[in-house]
C-alpha positions as CSV (number, residue, x, y, z in Angstrom):
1,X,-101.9,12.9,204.7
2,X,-103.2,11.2,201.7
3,X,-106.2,9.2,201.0
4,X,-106.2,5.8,200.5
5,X,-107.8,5.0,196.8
6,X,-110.8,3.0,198.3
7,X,-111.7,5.8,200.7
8,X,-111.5,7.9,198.2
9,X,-114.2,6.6,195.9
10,X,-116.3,6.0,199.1
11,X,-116.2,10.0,199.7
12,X,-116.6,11.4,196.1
13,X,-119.5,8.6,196.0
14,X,-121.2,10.6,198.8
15,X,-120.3,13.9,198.0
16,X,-118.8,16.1,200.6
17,X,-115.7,17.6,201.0
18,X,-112.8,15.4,201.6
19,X,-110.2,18.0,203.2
20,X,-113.1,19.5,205.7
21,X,-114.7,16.1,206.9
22,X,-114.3,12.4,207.6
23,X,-116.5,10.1,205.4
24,X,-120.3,11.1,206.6
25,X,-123.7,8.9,206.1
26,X,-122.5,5.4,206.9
27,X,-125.2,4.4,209.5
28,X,-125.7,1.4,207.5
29,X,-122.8,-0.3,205.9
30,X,-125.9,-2.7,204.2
31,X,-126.6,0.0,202.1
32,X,-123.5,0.0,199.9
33,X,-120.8,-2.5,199.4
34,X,-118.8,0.2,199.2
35,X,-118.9,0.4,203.3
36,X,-119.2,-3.2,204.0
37,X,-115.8,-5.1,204.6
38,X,-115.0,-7.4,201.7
39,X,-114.9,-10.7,203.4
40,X,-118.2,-10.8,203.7
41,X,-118.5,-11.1,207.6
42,X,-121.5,-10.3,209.2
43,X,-122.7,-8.6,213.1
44,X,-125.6,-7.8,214.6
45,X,-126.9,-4.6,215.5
46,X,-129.6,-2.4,216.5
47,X,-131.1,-0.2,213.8
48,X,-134.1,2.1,214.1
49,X,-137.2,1.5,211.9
50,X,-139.3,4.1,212.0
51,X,-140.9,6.6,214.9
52,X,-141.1,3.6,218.4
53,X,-139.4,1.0,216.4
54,X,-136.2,-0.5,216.5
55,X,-134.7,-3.8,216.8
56,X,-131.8,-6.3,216.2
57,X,-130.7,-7.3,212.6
58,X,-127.6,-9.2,211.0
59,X,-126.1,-6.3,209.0
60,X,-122.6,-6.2,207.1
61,X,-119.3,-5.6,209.2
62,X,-117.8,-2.1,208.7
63,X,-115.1,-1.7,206.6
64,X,-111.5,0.6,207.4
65,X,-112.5,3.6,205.1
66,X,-109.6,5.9,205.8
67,X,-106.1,5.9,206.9
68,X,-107.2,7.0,210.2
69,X,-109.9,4.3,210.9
70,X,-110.0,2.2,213.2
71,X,-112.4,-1.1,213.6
72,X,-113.6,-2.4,217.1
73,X,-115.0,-5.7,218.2
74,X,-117.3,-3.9,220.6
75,X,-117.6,-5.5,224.4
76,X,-119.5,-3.4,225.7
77,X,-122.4,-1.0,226.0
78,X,-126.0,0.6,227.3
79,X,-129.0,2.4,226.7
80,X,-128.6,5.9,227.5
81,X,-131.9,7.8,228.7
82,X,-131.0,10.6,224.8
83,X,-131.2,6.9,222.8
84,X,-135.2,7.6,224.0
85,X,-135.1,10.8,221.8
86,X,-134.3,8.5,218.2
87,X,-136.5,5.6,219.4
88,X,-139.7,8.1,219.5
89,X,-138.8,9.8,216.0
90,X,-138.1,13.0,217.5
91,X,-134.1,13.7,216.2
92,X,-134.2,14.8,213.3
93,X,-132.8,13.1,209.5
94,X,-133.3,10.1,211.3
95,X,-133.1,6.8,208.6
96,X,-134.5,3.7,208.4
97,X,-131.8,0.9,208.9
98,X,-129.8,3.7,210.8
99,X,-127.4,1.5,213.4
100,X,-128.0,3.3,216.8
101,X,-125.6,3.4,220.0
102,X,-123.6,6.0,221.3
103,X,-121.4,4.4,224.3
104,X,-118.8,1.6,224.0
105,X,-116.2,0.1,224.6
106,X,-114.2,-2.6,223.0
107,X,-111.0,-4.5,221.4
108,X,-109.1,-3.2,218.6
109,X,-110.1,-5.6,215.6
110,X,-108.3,-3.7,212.8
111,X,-106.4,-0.3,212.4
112,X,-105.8,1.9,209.0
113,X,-102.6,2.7,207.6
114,X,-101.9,6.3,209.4
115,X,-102.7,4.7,212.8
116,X,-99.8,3.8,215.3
117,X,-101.1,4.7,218.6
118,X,-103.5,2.3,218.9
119,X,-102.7,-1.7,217.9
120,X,-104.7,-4.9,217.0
121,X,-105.9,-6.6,220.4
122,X,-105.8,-3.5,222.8
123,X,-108.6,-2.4,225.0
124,X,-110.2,1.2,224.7
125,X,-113.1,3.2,225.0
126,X,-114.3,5.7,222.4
127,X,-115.7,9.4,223.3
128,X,-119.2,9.3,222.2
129,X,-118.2,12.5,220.4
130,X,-116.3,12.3,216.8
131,X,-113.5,14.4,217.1
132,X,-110.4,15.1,214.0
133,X,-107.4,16.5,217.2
134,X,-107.0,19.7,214.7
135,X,-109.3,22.1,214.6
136,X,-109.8,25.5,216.6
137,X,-112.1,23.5,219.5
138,X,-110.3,20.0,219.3
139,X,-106.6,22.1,220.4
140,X,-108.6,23.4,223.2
141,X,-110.1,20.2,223.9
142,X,-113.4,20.4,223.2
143,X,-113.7,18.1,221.3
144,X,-118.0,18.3,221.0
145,X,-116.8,21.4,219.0
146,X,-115.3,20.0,216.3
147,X,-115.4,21.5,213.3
148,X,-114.5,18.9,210.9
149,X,-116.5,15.9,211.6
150,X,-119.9,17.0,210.7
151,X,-121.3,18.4,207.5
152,X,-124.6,18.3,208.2
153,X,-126.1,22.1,206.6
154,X,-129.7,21.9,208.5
155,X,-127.9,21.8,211.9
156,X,-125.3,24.3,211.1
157,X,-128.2,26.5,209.7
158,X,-130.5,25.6,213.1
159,X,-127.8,26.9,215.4
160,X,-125.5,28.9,213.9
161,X,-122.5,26.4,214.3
162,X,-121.3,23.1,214.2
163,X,-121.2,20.3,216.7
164,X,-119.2,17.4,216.5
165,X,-120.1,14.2,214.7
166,X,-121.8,11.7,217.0
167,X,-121.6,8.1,217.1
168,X,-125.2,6.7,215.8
169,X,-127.3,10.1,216.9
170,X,-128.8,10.4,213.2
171,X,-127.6,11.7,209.7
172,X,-128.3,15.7,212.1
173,X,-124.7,14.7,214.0
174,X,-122.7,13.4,211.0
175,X,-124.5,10.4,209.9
176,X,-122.3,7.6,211.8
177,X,-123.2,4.1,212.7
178,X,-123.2,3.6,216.3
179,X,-121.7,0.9,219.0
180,X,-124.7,-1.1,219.5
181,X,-123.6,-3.6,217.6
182,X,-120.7,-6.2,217.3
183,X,-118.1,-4.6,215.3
184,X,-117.8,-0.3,214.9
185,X,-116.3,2.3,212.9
186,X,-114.3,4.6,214.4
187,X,-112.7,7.6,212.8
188,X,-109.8,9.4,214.0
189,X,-108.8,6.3,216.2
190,X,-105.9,7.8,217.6
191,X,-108.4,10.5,218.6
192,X,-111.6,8.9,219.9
193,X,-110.1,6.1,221.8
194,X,-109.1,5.6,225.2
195,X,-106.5,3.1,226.0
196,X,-108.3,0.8,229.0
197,X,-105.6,-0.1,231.7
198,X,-105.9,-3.8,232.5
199,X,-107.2,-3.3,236.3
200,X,-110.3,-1.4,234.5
201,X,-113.0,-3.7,233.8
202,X,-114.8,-2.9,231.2
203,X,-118.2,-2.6,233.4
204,X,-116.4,0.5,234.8
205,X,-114.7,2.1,231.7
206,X,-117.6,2.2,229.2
207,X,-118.8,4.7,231.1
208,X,-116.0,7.1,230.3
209,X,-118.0,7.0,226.8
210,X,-120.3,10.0,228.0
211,X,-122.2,9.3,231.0
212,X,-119.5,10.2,233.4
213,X,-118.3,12.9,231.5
214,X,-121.4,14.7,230.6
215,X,-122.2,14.7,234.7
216,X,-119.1,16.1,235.3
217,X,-119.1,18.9,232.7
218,X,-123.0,19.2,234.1
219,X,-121.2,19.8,237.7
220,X,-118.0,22.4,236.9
221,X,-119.8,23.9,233.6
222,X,-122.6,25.3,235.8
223,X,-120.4,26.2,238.4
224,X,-121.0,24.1,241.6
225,X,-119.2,25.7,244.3
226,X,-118.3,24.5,248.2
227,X,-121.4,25.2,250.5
228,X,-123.7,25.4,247.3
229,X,-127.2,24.1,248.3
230,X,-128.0,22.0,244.3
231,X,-130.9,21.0,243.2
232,X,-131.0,18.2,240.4
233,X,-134.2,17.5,238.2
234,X,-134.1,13.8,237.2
235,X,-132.7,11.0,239.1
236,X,-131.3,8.6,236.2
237,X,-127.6,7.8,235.3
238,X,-127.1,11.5,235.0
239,X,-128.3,12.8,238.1
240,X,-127.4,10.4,240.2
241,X,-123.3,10.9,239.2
242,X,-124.2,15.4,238.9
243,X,-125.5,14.3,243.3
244,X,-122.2,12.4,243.6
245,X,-120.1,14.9,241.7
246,X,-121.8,17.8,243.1
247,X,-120.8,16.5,246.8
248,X,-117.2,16.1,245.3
249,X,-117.3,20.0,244.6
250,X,-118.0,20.9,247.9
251,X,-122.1,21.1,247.9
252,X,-123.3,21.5,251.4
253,X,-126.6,19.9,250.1
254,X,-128.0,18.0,247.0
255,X,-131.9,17.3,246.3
256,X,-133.2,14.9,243.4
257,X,-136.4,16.0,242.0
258,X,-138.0,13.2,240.2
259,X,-141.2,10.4,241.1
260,X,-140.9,6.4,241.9
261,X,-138.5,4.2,242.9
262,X,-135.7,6.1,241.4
263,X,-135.4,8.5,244.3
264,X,-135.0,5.2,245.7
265,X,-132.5,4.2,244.3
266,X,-130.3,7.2,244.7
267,X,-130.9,7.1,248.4
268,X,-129.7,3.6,248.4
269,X,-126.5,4.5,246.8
270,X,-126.0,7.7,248.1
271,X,-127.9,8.4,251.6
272,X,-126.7,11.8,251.7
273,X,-129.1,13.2,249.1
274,X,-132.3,14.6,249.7
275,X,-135.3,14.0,247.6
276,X,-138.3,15.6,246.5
277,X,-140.9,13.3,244.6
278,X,-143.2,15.6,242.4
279,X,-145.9,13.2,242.1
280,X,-146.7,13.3,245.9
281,X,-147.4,17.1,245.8
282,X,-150.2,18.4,247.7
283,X,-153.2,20.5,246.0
284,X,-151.7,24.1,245.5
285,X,-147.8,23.1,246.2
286,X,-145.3,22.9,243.5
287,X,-141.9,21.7,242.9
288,X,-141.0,25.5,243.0
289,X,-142.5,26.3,246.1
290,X,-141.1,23.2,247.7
291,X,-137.3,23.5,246.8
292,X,-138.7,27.2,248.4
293,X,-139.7,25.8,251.5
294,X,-136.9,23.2,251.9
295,X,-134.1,26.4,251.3
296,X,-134.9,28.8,253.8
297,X,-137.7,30.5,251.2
298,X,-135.1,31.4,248.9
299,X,-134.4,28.7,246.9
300,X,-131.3,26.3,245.8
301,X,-127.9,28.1,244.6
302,X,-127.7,25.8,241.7
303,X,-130.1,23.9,239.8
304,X,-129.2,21.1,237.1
305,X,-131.3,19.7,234.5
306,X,-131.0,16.0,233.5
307,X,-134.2,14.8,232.2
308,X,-134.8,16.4,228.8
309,X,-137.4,18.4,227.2
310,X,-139.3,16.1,224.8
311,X,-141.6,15.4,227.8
312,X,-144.9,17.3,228.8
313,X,-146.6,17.7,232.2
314,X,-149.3,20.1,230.9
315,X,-151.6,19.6,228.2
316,X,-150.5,23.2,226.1
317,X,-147.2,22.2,225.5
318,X,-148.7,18.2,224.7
319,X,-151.0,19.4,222.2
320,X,-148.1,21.5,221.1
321,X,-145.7,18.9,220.3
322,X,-148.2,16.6,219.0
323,X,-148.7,19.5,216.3
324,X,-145.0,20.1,215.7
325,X,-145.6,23.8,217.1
326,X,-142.5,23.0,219.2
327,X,-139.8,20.5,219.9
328,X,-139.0,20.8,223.2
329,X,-141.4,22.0,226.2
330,X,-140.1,25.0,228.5
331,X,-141.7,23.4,231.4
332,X,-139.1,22.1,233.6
333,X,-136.7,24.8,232.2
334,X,-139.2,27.3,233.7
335,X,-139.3,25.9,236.7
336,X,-135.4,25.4,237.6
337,X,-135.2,29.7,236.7
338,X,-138.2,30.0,239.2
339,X,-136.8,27.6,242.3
340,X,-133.4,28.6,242.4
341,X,-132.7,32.0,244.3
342,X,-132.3,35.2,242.7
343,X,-128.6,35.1,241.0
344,X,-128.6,31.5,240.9
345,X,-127.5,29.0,238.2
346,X,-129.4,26.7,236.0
347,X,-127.5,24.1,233.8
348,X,-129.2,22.0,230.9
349,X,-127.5,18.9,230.4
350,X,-130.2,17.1,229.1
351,X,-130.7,17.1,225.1
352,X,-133.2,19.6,223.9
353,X,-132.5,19.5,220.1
354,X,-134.6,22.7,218.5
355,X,-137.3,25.2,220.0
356,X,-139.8,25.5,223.0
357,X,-142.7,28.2,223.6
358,X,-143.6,30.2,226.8
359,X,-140.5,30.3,228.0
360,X,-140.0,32.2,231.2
361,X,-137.4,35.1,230.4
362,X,-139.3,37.7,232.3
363,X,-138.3,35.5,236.0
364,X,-134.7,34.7,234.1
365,X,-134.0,38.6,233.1
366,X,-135.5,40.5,236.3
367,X,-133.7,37.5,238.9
368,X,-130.4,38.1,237.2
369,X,-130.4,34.0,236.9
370,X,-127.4,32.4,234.9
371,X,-129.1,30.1,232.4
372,X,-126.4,27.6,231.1
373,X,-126.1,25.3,228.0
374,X,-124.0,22.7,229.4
375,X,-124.0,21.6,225.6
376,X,-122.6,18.0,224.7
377,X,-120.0,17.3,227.6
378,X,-116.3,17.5,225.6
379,X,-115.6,13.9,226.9
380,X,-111.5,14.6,225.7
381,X,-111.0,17.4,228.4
382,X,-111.9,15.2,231.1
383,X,-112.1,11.5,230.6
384,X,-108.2,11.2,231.6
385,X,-108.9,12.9,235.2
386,X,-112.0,10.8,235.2
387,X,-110.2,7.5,234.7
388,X,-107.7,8.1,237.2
389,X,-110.8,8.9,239.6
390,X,-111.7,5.3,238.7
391,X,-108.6,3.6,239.3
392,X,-108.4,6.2,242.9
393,X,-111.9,4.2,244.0
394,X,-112.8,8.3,243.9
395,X,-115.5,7.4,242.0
396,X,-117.5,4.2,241.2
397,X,-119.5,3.9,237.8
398,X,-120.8,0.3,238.8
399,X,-123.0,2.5,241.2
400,X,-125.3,3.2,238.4
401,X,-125.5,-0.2,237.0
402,X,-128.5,-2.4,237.4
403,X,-128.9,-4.9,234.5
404,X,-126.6,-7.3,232.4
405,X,-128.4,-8.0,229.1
406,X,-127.1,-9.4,225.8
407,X,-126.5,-7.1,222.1
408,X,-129.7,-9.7,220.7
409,X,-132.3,-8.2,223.3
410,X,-131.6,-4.7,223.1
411,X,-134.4,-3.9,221.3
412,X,-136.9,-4.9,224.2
413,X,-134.6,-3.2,226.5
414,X,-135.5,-0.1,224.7
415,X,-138.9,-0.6,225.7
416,X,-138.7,-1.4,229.2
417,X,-136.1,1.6,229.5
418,X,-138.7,3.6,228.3
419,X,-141.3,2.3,230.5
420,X,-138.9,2.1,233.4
421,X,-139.7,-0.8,233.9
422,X,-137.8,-3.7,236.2
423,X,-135.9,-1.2,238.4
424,X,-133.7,-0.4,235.0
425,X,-131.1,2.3,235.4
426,X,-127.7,1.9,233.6
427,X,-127.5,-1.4,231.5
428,X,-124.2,-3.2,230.5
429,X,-124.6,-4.7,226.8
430,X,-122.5,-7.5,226.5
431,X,-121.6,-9.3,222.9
432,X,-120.0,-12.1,221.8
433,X,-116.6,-10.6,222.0
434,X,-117.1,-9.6,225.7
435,X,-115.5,-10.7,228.7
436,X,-116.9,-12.5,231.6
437,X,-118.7,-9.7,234.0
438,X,-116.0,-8.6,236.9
439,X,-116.9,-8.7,240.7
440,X,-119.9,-6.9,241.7
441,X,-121.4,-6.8,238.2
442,X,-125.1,-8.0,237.8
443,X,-126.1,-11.3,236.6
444,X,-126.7,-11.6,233.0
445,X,-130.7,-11.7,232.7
446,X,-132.5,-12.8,229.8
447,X,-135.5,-11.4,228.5
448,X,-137.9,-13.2,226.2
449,X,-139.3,-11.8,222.8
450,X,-142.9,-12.3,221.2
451,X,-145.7,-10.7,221.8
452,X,-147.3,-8.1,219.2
453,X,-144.6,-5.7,219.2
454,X,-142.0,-8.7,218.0
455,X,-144.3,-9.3,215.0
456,X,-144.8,-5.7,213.9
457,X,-140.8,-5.4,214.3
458,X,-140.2,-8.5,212.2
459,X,-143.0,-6.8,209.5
460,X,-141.2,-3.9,209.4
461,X,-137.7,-5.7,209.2
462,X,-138.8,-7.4,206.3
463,X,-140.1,-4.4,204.8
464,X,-136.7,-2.1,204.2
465,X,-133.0,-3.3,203.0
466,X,-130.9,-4.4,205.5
């Protein structure tokens, strides 16, 4: 399919091959005319500024760069708990100015010249994922796989293979701006977006995005079977749809590891889960030898991972992360391999992005215990099941949603994310271009910005070209 002449420039101007990859590093379309569209509109949208730093600017509108483009006016989407990992600095070939957001949804605004699938004025969510339809893993439908969308060397080189280009995830997935904003870039339209049916508010199909998805491939990927006893570390978005999907495969029992009102909250939603808060632990018991003494002595069958490993609980691997000796800490990886029972299953959802130290292979090796990399959930094999589960009332995504908040205050909903902070689970971002909120949805709330950490934002704002 040939080129159009402007897209063309735009990818010998950057450098990469044209037949192996769509255009790569255009996180900022302020950096280069070249990107921005040439009627000179302008969106807002949240860009990261350096290591705990991000926050809202007026950037240019995205341009249709190839034939296969698509542009959305984006209504709608959240902070996901990985968007934590680029806030603190810690994925790599991060940029300042980079326009972050992984998850939305939205209208079509514009479509390029090969695209007939999708029209002007229709509805759809995108996969999180970037994903051409041709290659080995896209025919398979795995779409995470793809081999096309992301040049990036260093990560090819780190794990001896590609992954898929990701939506505003750093220059380390493909280098594309992401949804957190008012207008987006999507490649591969016909590809990467989701046609919405009209009874699917968009408070419900964002979702499709990744979240659901990547609990889902969490569930079947690891292998949750009918009478399996699971236990799930982390009680966010994540776990709480692996407990709900978990049930759906036949689990006999699900316990949430995790501390504070988000067991909670679970149990609110779903009173058939048991939890176990690791902060109440008495002197000489551990999160091991509990899920131990709450199975029979032998552990869980099944043990899921949704928290992440940027985060210490001991001071070695603290001191080790501070020092760059690692990027990721074995800790709660060690401790899934030690609680379930021998031959059980451990899946890691959450995103570990390089290498971790004292890991526990001896317990993994002599147990005979299936350690899984759930990798990043192929959203194309399953978001069609998972939208007819929707529209079933088989599953409910507004379950996970706590907080309305407009595209302008994202940036302090970063920070109270981070911090947890007002009861905040799953967040619908709303913009300009977004619909009034459906039955059941929160209210909008409003937060206020000042304070020290507005003025060191606008400093650094000032301070790079955007």
């Amino acid at each position: 399919m040939a080129m159009s002449q402007a897209a063309y420039k735009v990818e010998q101007a950057i450098g990469h091959d044209t037949n192996a990859t769509t255009a790569q590093d255009v996180t900022n379309p302020a950096n280069s005319p070249a990107y921005a569209d040439p009627s000179g509109e302008t969106m807002k949208a949240l860009v990261w500024l350096g290591k705990n730093s991000v926050s809202v600017v007026e950037t240019n509108k995205p341009r249709l760069i190839e034939p296969t483009d698509v542009i959305l006016k984006v209504t709608g989407s959240t902070v996901c708990g990985s968007d934590l990992h680029l806030l603190h600095g810690t994925v790599v070939e991060l940029q300042k100015g980079d326009i972050l957001g992984h998850e939305f949804c939205g209208v079509v605004d514009s479509v390029g010249s090969a695209v007939s699938k999708v029209s002007a004025g229709e509805r759809v969510v995108a996969s999180f994922q970037i994903a051409c339809g041709e290659c080995y893993y896209c025919k398979k439908k795995l779409s995470s796989q793809c081999e096309r969308t992301n040049a990036n060397t260093l990560e090819n080189a780190m794990y001896g293979g590609r992954t898929a280009g990701m939506f505003g995830y750093s220059h380390f997935t493909g280098g594309f701006a992401g949804g957190q904003a008012e207008y987006v870039r999507v490649p591969f339209g016909e590809v990467n977006l989701l046609k919405i049916p009209d009874a699917v508010p968009d408070e419900k199909a964002l979702y499709l995005s990744d979240v659901l998805a990547t609990s889902w491939n969490c569930v079947v990927d690891t292998g949750v079977e009918k009478g399996d006893v699971v236990a799930i570390w982390g009680g966010g978005p994540i776990g709480q749809m692996c407990a709900d999907f978990a049930f759906y495969h036949g689990a006999a029992r699900v316990i949430v590891v995790d501390q504070n009102w988000r067991l909670e909250f679970i149990q609110k939603h779903n009173p058939k889960v048991e939890v176990l808060d690791y902060s109440a632990l008495k002197k000489g018991e551990s999160v091991t030898s509990k899920l131990k003494e709450m199975c029979d002595g032998r552990g869980p069958d099944v043990a899921l991972e949704c928290v992440a490993g940027e985060y210490a609980k001991g001071w070695a691997h603290y001191f080790e992360l501070m020092l760059g000796m690692e990027t990721d800490t074995s800790e709660i990886v060690n401790e899934m391999i030690t609680s379930v029972r021998n031959f059980g299953r451990c899946g890691i959802t959450g995103v570990y992005v390089g290498f971790t130290n004292h890991f526990n292979i001896g317990s993994l090796m002599e147990r005979g215990i299936r350690l899984i990399g759930n990798g990043q959930a192929p959203v194309q094999l399953y978001w069609e099941q998972l939208l007819e589960l929707i529209q079933s009332g088989d599953i409910d995504p507004m379950k996970m949603l706590s907080h309305r908040v407009r595209l302008e205050e994202i940036d302090t909903i970063y920070y109270k994310f981070e911090k947890k902070e007002d009861g905040m689970q799953k967040v619908f971002v709303e913009t300009k271009f977004s619909q009034p909120a459906c039955a059941g949805s929160p209210e909008l709330k409003i937060y206020e910005k000042g304070g020290m950490a507005a003025l060191e934002n606008k400093a650094k704002r000032m301070a790079i070209d955007v």
